[in-house]
C-alpha positions in Angstrom: -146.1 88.3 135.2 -145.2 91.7 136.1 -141.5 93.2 134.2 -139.5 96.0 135.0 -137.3 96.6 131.9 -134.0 98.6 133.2 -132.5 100.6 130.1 -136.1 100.5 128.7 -135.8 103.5 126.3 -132.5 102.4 124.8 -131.9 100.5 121.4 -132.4 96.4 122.5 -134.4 97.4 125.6 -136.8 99.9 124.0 -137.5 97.0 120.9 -138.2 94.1 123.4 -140.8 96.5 125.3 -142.2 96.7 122.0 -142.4 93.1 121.2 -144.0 92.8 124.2 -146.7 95.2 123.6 -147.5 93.4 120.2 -147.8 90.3 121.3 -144.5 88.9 119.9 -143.4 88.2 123.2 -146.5 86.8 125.2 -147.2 86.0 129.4 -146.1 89.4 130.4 -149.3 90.9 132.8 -147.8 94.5 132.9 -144.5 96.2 132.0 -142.6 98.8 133.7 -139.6 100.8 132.0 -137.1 102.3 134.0 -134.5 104.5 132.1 -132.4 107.7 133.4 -132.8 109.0 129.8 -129.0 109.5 128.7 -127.9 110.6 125.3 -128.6 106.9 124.2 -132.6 106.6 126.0 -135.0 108.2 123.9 -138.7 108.2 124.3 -139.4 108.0 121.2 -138.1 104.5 120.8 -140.9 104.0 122.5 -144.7 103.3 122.0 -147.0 105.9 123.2 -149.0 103.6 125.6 -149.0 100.3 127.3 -146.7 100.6 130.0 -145.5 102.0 132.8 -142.5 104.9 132.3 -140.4 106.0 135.5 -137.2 108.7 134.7 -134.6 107.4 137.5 -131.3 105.8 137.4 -130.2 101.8 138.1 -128.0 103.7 140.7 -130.5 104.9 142.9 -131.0 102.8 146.1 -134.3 103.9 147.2 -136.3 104.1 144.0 -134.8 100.7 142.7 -136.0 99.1 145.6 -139.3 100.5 145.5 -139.8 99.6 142.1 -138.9 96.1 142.0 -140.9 95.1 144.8 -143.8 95.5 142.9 -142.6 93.3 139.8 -141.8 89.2 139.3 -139.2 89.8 136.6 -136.2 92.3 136.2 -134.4 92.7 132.9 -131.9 94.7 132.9 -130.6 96.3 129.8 -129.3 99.4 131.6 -125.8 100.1 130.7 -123.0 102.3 129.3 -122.3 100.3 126.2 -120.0 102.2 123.5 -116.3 101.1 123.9 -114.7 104.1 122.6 -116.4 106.2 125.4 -115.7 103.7 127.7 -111.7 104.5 126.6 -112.0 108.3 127.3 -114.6 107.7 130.4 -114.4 104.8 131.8 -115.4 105.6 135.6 -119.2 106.1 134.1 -119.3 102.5 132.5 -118.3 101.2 135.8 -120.4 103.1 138.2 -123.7 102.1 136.0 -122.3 98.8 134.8 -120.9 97.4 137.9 -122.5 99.8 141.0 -126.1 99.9 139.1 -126.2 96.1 138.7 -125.1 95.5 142.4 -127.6 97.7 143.3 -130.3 96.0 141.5 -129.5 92.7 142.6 -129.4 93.5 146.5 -133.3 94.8 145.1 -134.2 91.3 143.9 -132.4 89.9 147.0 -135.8 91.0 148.9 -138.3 90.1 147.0 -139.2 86.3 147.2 -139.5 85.1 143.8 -138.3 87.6 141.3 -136.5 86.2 138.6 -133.6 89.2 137.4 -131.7 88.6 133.7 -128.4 90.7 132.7 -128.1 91.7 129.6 -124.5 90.8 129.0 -121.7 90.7 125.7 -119.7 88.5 124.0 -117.2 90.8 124.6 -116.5 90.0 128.3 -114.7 87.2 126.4 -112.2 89.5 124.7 -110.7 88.3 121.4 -110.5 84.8 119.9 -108.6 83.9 117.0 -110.4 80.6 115.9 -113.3 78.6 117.5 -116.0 80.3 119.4 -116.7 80.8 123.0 -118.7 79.1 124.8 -120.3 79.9 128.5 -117.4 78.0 129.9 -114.6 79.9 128.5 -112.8 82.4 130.4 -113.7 85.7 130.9 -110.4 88.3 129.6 -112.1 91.7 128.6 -109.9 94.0 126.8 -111.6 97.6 127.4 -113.2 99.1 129.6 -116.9 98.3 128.8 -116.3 94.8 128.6 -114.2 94.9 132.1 -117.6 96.3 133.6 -120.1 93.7 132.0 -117.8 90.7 132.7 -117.7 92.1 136.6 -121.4 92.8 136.1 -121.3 88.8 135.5 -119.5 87.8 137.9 -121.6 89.5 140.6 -124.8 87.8 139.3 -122.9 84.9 139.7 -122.1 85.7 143.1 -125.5 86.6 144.3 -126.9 83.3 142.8 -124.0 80.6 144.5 -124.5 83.1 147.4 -128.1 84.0 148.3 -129.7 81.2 146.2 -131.9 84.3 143.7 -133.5 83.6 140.6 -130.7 84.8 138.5 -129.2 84.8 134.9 -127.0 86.3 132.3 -127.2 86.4 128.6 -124.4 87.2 126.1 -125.6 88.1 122.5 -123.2 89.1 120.0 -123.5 92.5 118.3 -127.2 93.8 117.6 -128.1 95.9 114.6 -131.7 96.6 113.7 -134.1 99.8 114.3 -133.9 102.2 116.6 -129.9 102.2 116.8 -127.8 105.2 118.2 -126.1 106.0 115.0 -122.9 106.1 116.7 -122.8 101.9 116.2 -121.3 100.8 113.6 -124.1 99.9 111.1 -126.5 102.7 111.8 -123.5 105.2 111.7 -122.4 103.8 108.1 -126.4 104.0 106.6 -126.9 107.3 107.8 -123.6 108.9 106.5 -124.5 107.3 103.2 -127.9 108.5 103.5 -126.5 112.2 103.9 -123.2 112.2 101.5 -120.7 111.3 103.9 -117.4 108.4 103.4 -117.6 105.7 106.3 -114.6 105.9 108.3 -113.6 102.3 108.6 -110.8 101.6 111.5 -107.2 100.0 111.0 -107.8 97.7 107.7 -111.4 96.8 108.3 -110.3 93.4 109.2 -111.9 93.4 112.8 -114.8 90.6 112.7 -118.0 90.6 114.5 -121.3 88.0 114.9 -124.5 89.9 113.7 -127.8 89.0 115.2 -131.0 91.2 114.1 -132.5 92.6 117.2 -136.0 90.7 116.8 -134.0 87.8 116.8 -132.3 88.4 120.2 -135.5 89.7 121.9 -136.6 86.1 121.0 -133.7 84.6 122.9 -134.4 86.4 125.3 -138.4 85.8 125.8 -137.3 82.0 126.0 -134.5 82.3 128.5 -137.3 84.4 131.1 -139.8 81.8 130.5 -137.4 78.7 131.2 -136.9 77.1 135.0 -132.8 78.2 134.4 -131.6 79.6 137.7 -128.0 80.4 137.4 -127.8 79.4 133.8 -125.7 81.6 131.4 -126.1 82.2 127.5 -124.5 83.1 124.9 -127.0 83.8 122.2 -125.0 84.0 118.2 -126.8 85.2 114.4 -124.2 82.9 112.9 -123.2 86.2 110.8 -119.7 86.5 111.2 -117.7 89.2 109.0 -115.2 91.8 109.1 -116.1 95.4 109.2 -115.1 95.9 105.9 -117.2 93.2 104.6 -120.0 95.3 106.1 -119.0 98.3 104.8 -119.4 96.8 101.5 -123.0 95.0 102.0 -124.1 98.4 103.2 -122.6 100.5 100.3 -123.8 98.4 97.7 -127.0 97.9 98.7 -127.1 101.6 98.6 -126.0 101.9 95.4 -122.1 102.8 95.9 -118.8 101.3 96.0 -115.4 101.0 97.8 -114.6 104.4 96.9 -116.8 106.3 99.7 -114.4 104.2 102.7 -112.1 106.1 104.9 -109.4 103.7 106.3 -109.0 105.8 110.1 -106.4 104.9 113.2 -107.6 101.9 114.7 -109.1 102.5 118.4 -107.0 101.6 121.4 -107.0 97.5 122.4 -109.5 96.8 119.3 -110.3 93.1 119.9 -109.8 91.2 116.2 -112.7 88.3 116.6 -115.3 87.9 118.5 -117.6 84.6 117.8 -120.0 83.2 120.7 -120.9 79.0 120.5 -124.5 79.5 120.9 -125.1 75.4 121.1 -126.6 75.3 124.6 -129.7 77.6 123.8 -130.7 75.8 120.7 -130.2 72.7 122.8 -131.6 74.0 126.1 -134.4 76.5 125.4 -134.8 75.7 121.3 -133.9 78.8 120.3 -132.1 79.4 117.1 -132.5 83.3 114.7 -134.8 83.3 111.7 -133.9 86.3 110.3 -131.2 86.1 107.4 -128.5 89.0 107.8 -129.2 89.8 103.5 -133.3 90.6 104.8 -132.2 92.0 108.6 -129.8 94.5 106.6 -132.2 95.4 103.8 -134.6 96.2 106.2 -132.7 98.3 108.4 -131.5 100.2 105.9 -135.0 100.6 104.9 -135.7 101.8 108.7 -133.3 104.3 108.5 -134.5 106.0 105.3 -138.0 105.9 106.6 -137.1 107.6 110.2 -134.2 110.4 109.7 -136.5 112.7 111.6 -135.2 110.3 114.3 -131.8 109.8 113.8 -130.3 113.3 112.1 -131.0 115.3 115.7 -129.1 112.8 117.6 -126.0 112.6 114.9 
């Protein structure tokens, strides 16, 4: 099968290529990245070889058309994904979020066929005090970003009740692993510690997150592609739930540091308290569950970050 990876170059997009090309990830004939190369797309994240590169935008009518009638698959990791830029810009997150996914879509709309996945977030279900969310529950984004991806959601939704494609959205909780723009949370606190700096740590720290390694996610991913799913949706979990300052303090002490390095800063605009995704119906559905431990998934992408700061330190 032929796959055009949208968003290709960027942190989940650019590892699954690369799963692909080792083998992890096996039935794929040829693979095809498209990425406009924004401050988050990086060629390095990359292999050298083994693939297809094209430099264009999600956005651009004519060459998305050309380029997915020539592949059975479309995944589309393409997106404007930090939410504090999505609070001071928010008309970029919804003209690649929203306009680039639409765009896509009416692509995959004419080619008989072609099977298209969005990438989505457990954000688009905006906070949740207890419990988790399933793919049921409603949709109540609280910034920007997640506004976009739940609207990218809906559309897919749309164009599968509508025009009957070969459509389907996933919705992984937070990814951490190599290859990270160290402007994410976990990257940003390995590297400051790598280079002397405190972790500035917003409101009390209390905010909690799910944490699935990367590897793990590309996984989920691989199995929802290779399933007969059309129209299916879901939410893929690492069972990792804690608060950022919980984080902050796995990360400093396996660096060798304590408490003391934190910065307590202003806590962002509409900062959601809890997000936590039921990820029941693709361990029932497809058999999927993660296999990497968050203890080993940190260790080693601390270890990652040591090993590459000829990557990293140019973009901070």
């Amino acid at each position: 099968m032929r796959i055009l990876v949208t968003g290709g170059a960027g942190f989940i997009g650019s590892n699954f290529v690369r799963r692909i090309l080792d083998g992890s990830l096996p039935g794929y004939s040829s693979v095809s990245v498209l990425d406009k190369l924004t401050y988050a797309g990086n060629m390095e994240n990359l292999p050298k070889n083994g693939y297809e590169f094209i430099l264009g935008d999600i956005c651009d009518e004519k060459l998305v058309h050309t380029l997915v009638k020539r592949h059975d698959l479309v995944v589309n990791f393409a997106a404007e994904s930090h939410v504090d830029r999505s609070i001071h810009d928010p008309k970029s997150f919804f003209n690649t979020n929203i306009q680039g996914v639409q765009n896509l879509l009416d692509a995959v709309k004419n080619v008989d066929g072609c099977k298209f996945l969005q990438i989505s977030t457990d954000e688009v279900y905006g906070s949740i005090v207890s419990g988790s969310s399933d793919e049921n529950f409603a949709i109540l984004p609280n910034s920007p970003y997640a506004a976009s991806k739940a609207a990218a959601d809906l559309i897919v939704r749309s164009y599968f009740k509508t025009y009957g494609l070969n459509v389907l959205v996933t919705r992984s909780s937070n990814n951490y692993g190599p290859n990270q723009y160290p402007e994410k949370l976990i990257p940003l606190f390995i590297s400051n510690l790598i280079e002397g700096k405190r972790l500035p740590i917003y409101g009390s720290g209390e905010n909690i997150r799910d944490w699935i390694h990367v590897d793990d996610n590309c996984h989920a991913l691989h199995a929802a592609l290779m399933a007969d799913n059309a129209g299916e949706t879901y939410n893929i979990g690492g069972g990792n739930e804690f608060s950022n300052l919980v984080i902050a303090n796995k990360i400093a002490s396996s660096m060798g540091l304590d408490s003391s390095i934190f910065d307590f800063v202003q806590d962002r605009a509409g900062h959601d308290f809890r997000y936590s995704v039921n990820a029941t119906k693709i361990k029932n559905d497809l058999g999927f569950e993660p296999e990497l431990s968050f203890s080993l998934g940190l260790l080693k992408t601390i270890d990652w970050y040591r090993e590459n700061e000829y990557w990293w330190r140019k973009l901070k």
